[in-house]
VOPAGU-2260 file (C-alpha; in pm, 1 decimal, decimal comma):
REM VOPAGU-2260
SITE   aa  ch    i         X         Y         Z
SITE  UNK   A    0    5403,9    9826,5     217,3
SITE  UNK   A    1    5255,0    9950,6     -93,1
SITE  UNK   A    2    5455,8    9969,5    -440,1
SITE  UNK   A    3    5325,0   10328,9    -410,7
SITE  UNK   A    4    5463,6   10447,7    -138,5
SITE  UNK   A    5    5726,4   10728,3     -97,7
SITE  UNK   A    6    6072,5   10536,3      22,6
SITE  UNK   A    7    6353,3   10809,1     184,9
SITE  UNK   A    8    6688,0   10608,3     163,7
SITE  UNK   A    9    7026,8   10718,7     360,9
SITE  UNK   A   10    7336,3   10582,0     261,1
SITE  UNK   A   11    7146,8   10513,2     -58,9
SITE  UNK   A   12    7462,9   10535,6    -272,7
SITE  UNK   A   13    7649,9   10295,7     -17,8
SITE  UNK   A   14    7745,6    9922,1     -53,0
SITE  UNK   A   15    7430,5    9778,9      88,2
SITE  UNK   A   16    7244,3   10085,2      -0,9
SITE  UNK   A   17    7240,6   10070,0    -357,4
SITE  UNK   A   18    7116,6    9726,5    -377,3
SITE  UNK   A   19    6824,2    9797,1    -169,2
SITE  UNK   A   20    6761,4   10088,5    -368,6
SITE  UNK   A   21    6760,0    9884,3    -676,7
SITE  UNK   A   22    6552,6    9618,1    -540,3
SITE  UNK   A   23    6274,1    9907,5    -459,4
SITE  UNK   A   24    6306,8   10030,4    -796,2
SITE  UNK   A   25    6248,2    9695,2    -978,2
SITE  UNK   A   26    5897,3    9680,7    -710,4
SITE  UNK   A   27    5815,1   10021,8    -883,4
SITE  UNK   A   28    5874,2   10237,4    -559,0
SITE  UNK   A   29    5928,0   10586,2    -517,3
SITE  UNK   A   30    6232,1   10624,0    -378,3
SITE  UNK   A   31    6412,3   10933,2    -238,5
SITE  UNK   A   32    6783,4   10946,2    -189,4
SITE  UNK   A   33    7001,9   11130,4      97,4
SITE  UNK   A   34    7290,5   11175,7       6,4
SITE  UNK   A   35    7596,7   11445,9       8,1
SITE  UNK   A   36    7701,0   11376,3    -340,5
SITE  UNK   A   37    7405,9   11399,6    -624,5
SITE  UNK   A   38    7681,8   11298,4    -864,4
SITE  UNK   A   39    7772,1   10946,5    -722,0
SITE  UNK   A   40    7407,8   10907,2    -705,6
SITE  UNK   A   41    7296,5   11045,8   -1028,0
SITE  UNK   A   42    7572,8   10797,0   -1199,8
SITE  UNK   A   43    7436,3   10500,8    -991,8
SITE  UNK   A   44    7018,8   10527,2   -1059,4
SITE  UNK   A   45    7026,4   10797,4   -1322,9
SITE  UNK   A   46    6665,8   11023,4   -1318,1
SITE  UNK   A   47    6499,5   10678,9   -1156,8
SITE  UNK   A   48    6538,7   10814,6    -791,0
SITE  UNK   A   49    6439,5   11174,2    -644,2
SITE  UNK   A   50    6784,1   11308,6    -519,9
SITE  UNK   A   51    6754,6   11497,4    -179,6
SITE  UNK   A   52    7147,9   11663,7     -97,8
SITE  UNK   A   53    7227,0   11683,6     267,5
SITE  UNK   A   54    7445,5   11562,9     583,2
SITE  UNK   A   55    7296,3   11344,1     854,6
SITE  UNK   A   56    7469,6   11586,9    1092,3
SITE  UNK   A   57    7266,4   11871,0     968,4
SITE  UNK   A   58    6887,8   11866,3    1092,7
SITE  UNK   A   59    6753,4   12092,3     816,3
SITE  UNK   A   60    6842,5   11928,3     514,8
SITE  UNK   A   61    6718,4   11572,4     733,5
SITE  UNK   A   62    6416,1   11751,6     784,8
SITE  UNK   A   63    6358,1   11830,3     416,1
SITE  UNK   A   64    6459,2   11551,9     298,5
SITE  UNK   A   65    6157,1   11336,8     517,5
SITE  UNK   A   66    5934,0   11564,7     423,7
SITE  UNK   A   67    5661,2   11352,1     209,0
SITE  UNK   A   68    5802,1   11034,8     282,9
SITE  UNK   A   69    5577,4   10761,7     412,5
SITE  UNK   A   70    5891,1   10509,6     486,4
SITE  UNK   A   71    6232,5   10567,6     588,5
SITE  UNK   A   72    6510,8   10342,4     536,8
SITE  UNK   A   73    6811,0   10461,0     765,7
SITE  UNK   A   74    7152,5   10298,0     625,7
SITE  UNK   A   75    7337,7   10564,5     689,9
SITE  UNK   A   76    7640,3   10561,5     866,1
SITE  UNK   A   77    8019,0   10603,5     903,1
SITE  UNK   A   78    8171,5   10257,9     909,1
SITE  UNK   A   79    8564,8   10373,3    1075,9
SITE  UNK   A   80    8712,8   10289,2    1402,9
SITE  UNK   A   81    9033,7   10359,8    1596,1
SITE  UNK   A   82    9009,8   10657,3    1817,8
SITE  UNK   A   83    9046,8   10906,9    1524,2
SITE  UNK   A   84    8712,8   10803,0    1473,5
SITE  UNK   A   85    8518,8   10890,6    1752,0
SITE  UNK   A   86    8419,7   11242,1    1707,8
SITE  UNK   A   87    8286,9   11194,8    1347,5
SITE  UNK   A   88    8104,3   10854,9    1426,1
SITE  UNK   A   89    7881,2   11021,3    1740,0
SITE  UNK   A   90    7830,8   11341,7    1485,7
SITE  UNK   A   91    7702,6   11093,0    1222,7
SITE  UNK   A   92    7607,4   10770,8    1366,5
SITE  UNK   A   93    7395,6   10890,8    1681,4
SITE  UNK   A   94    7296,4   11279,2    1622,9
SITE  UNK   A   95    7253,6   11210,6    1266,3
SITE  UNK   A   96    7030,8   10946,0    1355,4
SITE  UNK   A   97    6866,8   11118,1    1594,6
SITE  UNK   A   98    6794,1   11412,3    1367,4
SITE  UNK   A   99    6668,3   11136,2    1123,1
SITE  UNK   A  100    6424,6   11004,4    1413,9
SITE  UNK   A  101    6288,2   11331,2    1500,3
SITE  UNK   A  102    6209,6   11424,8    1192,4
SITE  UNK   A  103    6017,9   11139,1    1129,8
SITE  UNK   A  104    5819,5   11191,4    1423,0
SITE  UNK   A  105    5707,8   11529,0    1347,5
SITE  UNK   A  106    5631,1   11422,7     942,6
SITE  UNK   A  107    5425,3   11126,1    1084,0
SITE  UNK   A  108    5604,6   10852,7     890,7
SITE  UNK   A  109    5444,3   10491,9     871,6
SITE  UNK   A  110    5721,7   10312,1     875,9
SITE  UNK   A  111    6084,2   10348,6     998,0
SITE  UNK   A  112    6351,1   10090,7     918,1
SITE  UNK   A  113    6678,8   10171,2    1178,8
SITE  UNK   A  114    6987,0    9961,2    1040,1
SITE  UNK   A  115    7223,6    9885,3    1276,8
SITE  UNK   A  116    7518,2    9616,8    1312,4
SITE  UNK   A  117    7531,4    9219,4    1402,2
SITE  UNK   A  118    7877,0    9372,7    1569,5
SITE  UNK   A  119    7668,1    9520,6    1843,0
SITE  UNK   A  120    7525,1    9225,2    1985,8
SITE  UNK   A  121    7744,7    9026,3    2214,4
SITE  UNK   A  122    7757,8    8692,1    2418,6
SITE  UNK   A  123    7854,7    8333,4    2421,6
SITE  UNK   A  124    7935,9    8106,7    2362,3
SITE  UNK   A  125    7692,5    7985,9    2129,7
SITE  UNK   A  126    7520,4    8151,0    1836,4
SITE  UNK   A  127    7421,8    8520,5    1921,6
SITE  UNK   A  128    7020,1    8594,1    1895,9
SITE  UNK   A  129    6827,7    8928,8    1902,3
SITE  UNK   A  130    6840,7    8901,7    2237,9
SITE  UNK   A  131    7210,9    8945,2    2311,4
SITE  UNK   A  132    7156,2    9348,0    2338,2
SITE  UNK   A  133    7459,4    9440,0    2547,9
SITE  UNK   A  134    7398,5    9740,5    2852,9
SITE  UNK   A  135    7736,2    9865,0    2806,8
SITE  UNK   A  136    7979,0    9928,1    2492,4
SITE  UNK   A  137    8314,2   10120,4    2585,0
SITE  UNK   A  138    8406,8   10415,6    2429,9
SITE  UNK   A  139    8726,5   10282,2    2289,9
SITE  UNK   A  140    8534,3   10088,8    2026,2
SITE  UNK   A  141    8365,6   10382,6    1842,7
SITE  UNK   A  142    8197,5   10227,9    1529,6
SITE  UNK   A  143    8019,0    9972,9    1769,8
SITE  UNK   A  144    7942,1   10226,8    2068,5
SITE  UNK   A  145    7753,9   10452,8    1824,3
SITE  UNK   A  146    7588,6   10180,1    1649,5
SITE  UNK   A  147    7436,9   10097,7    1993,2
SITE  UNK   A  148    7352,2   10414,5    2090,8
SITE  UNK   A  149    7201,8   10455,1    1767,2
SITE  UNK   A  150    6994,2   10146,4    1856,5
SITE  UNK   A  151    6881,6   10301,2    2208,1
SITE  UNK   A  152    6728,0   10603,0    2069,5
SITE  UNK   A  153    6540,0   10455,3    1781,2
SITE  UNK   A  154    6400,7   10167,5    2036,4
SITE  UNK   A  155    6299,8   10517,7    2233,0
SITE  UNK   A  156    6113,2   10669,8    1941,4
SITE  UNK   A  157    5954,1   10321,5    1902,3
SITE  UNK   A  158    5841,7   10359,3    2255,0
SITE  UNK   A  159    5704,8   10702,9    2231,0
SITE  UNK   A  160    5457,1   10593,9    1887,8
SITE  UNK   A  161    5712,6   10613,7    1620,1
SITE  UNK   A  162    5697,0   10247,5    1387,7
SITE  UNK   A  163    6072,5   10137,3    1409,7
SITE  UNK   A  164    6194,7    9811,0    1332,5
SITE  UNK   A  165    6586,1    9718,6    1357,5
SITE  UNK   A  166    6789,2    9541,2    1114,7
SITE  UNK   A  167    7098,6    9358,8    1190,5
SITE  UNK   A  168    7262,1    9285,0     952,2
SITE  UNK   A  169    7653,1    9039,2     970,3
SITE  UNK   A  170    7941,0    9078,8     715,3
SITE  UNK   A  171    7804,2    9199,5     345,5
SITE  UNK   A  172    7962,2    9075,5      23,3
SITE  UNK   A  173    7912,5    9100,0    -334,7
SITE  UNK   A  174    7904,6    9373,8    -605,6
SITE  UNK   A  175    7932,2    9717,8    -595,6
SITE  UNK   A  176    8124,2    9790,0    -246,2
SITE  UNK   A  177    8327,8   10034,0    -376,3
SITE  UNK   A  178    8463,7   10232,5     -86,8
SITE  UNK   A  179    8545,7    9977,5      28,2
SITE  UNK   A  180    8359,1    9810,0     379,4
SITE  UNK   A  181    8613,0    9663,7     626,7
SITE  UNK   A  182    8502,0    9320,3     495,4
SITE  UNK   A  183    8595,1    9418,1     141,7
SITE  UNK   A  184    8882,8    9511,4     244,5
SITE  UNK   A  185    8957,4    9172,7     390,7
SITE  UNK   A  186    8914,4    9061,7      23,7
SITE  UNK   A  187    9149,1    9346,5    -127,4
SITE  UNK   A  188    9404,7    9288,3     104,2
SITE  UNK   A  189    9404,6    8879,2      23,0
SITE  UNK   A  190    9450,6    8926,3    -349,4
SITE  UNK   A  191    9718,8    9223,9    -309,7
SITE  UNK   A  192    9879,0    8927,4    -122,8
SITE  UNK   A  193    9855,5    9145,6     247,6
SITE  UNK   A  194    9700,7    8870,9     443,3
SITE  UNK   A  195    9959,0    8662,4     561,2
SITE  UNK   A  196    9867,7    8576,5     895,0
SITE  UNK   A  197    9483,0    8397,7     981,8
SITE  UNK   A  198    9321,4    8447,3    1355,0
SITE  UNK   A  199    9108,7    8211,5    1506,5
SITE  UNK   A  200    8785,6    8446,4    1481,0
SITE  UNK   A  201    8439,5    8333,0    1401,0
SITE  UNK   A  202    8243,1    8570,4    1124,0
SITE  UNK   A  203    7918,7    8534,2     965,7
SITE  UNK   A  204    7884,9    8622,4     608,9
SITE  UNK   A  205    7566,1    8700,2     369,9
SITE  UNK   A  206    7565,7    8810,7       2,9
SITE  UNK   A  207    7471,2    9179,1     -40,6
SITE  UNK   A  208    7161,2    9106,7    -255,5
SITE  UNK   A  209    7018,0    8874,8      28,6
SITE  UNK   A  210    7050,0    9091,7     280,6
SITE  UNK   A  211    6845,6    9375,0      40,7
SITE  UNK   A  212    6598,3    9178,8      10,4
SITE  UNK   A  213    6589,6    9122,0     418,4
SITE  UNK   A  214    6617,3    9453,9     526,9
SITE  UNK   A  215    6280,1    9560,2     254,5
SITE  UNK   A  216    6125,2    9207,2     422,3
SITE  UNK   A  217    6155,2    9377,5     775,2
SITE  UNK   A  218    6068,7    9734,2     625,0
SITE  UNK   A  219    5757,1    9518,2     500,2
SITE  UNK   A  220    5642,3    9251,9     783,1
SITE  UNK   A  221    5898,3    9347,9    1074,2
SITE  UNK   A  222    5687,5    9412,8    1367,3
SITE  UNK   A  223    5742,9    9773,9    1580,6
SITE  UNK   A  224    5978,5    9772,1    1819,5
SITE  UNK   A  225    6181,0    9483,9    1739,6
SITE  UNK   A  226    6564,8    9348,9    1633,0
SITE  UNK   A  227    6616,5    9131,0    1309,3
SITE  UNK   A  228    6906,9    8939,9    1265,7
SITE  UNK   A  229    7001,8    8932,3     896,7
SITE  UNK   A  230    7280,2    8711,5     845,3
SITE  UNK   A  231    7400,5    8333,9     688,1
SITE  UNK   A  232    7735,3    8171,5     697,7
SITE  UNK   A  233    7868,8    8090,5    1065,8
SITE  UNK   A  234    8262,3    8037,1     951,4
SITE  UNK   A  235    8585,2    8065,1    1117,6
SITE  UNK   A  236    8821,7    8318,1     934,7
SITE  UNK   A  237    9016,8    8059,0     787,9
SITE  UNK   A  238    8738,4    7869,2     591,6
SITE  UNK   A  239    8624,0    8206,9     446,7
SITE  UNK   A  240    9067,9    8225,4     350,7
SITE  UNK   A  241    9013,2    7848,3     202,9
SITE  UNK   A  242    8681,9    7972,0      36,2
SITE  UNK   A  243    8903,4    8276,7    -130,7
SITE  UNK   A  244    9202,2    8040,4    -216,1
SITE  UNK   A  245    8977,0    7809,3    -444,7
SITE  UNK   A  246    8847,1    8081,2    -597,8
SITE  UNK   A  247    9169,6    8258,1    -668,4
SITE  UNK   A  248    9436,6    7981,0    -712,6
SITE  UNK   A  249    9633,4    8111,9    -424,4
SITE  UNK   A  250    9723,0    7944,0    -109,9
SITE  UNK   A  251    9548,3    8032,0     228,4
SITE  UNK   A  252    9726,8    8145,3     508,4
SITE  UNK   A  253    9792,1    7882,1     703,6
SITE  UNK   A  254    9990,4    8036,5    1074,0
SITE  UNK   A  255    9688,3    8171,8    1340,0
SITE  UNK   A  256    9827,2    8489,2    1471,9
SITE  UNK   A  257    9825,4    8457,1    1873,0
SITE  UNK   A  258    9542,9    8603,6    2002,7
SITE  UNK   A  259    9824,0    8823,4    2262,5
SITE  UNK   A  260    9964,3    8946,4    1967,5
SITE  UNK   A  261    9619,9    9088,5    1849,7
SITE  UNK   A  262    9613,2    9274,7    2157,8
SITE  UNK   A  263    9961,5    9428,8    2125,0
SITE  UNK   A  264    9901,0    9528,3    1768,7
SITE  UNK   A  265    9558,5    9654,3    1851,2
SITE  UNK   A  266    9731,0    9880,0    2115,5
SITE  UNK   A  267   10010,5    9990,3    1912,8
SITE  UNK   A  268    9801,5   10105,5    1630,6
SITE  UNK   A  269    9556,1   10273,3    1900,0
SITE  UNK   A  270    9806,5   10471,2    2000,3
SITE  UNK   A  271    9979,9   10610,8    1680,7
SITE  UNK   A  272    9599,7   10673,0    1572,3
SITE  UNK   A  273    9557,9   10355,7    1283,8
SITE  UNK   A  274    9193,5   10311,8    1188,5
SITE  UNK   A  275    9271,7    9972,7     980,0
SITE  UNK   A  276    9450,6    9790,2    1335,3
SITE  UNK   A  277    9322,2    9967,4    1697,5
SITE  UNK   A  278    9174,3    9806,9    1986,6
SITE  UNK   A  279    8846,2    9751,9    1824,9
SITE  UNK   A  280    8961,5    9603,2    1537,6
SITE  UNK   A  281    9204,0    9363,2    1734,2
SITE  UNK   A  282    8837,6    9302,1    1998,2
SITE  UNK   A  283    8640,7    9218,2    1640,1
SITE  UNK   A  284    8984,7    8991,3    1573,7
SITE  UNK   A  285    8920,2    8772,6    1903,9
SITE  UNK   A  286    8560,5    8743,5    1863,5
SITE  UNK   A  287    8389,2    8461,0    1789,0
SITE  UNK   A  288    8043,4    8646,6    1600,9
SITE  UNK   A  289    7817,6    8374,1    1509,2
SITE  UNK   A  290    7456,5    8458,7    1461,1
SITE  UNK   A  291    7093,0    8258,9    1474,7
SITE  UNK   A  292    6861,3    8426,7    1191,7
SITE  UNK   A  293    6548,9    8208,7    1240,3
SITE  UNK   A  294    6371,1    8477,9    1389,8
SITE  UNK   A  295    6472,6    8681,2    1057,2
SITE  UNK   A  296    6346,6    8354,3     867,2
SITE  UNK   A  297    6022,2    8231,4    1037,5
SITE  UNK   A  298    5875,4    8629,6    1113,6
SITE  UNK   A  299    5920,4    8785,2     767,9
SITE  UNK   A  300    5944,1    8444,3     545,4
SITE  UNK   A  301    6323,0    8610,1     444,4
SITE  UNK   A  302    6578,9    8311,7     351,6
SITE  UNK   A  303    6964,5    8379,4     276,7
SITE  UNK   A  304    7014,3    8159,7     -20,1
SITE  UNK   A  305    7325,4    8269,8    -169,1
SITE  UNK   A  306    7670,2    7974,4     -79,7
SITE  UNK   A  307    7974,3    8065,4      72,4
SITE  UNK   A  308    8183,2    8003,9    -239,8
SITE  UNK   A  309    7925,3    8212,9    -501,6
SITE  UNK   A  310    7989,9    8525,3    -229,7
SITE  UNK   A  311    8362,0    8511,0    -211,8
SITE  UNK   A  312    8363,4    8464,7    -584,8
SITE  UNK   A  313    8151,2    8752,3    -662,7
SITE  UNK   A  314    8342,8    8958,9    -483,4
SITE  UNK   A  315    8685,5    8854,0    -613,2
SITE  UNK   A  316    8583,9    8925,3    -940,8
SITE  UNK   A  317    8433,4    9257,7    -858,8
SITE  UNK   A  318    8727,7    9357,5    -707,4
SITE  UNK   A  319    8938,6    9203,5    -931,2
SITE  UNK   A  320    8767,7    9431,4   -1265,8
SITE  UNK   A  321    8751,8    9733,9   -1003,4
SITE  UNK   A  322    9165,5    9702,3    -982,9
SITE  UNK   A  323    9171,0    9741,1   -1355,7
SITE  UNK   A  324    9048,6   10057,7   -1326,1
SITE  UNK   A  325    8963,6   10291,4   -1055,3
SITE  UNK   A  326    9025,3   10055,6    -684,9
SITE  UNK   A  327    9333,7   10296,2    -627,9
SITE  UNK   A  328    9115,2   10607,4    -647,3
SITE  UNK   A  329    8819,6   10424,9    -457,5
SITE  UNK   A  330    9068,0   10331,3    -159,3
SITE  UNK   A  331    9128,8   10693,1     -67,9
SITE  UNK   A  332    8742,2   10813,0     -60,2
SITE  UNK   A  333    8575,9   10832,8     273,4
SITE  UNK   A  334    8462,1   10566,2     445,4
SITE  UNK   A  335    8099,4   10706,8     486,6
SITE  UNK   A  336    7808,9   10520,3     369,2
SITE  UNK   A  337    7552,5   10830,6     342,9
SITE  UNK   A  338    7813,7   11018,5      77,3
């Protein structure tokens, strides 16, 4: 798309957000952030970005906030689980983005990036491919459910004329996640030494800059209608633990927590209403969630380029200058990407 052309970001203050904000920025695009906090955003981009205040869950500030916008990137979201969560991720995840998808429709936008979650996707064994689109997601894993029910209704819009391409993007790391994401935490919680026990789950990981640059690369050449894998590193749990330890000086869990034990702490910490350890967390725990991006790769000439060890050092040293000073205060924000 053009360097001229009008850019509405959600969750433009977010992790992931900001970086694709910045990226947009340094093309010389217009960009327009949604956001419910000017502030955060105003301290993050300064007068560069047009600053539209609002709530995904309320249509008339999404409506006013597409209005003039030729592209829409949609990162918006609430990233919490356990069953505490349900009520606010359907409000947000699914009406929100449905408000977001009507509105587009009715301003005539050009082009409409939806992104979504790797987590969705399900399958195996084997690496997981755009195709692994499940027909079901229970209602006990809410963070996942809504992500795929976000996916149904923009793949609707794109049936009815709308121009929506999905992103899917795997585990994010780098600068900037301040919140933090539920893979920084992973992070946090090895260097407070809270990780004591490994699991014998398969993640894929990609450095946060990378995946900016994918998610504008399907927002540019992404065709309509269609899923994009963004993602990198296929690793098991403990090689990303053995990535951290070389960085940090600090030995790597080495016991694998039984995979029944998952499931017992997952359905203790459903029931007393934990977001950190529920049954989706402890289903994410037994997964093994590894990804094949050469559709990603060969349709929009995107490449992840960043290694393993550069990610989990960049974001050990981020977190490591954010506990000097304000990771106490950041741990008790919402967990919200559009704030």
């Amino acid at each position: 798309m053009g360097e001229s052309t009008q850019f509405l970001i959600t969750g433009g203050t977010g992790f992931i957000g900001r970086h694709v904000v910045c990226r947009l920025l340094d093309r010389g695009a217009a960009v327009r952030v949604f956001c419910r906090a000017p502030e955060k955003a105003q301290r993050l981009f300064g007068n560069r970005v047009e600053i539209s205040r609002g709530d995904l869950c309320e249509r008339a500030s999404v409506a006013t906030a597409v209005r003039g916008c030729r592209a829409v990137i949609h990162l918006g979201a609430t990233f919490q689980f356990g069953r505490k969560a349900r009520r606010v991720a359907e409000e947000t995840n699914v009406r929100g983005t449905e408000h977001l998808l009507e509105a587009a429709e009715l301003n005539g936008v050009e082009r409409f990036v939806y992104v979504s979650s790797s987590s969705v996707l399900e399958g195996g064994p084997g690496l997981l491919t755009e195709h692994d689109f499940p027909s079901y997601v229970p209602r006990h894993e809410p963070y996942r459910r809504t992500k795929w029910l976000g996916e149904l209704a923009a793949l609707a819009a794109a049936r009815r004329g709308l121009p929506v391409t999905i992103a899917s993007p795997t585990c994010a790391l780098g600068k900037g996640d301040e919140v933090p994401t539920p893979t920084g935490r992973m992070v946090l919680d090895y260097l407070r030494g809270r990780f004591p026990f490994s699991a014998r789950v398969g993640l894929n990981f990609i450095h946060v800059g990378d995946l900016a640059d994918g998610i504008l690369a399907v927002a540019d050449r992404g065709r309509i209608g269609e899923r994009y894998l963004l993602g990198h590193h296929n690793v098991w749990l403990q090689e990303f633990l053995q990535a951290l330890a070389q960085v940090t000086n600090r030995r790597a869990p080495r016991f694998l927590l039984p995979r029944p034990a998952i499931v017992l702490a997952g359905a203790i910490g459903e029931a007393i209403g934990s977001e950190r350890i529920c049954r989706e967390t402890a289903a994410h725990a037994r997964r093994q969630q590894w990804f094949d991006s050469s559709k990603a790769l060969q349709e929009l000439k995107w490449n992840a380029r960043t290694p393993l060890q550069t990610i989990a050092d960049e974001a050990v040293r981020w977190f490591q200058l954010a506990g000097r000073t304000n990771v106490d205060l950041v741990l008790t924000e919402s967990n919200v990407a559009a704030s």
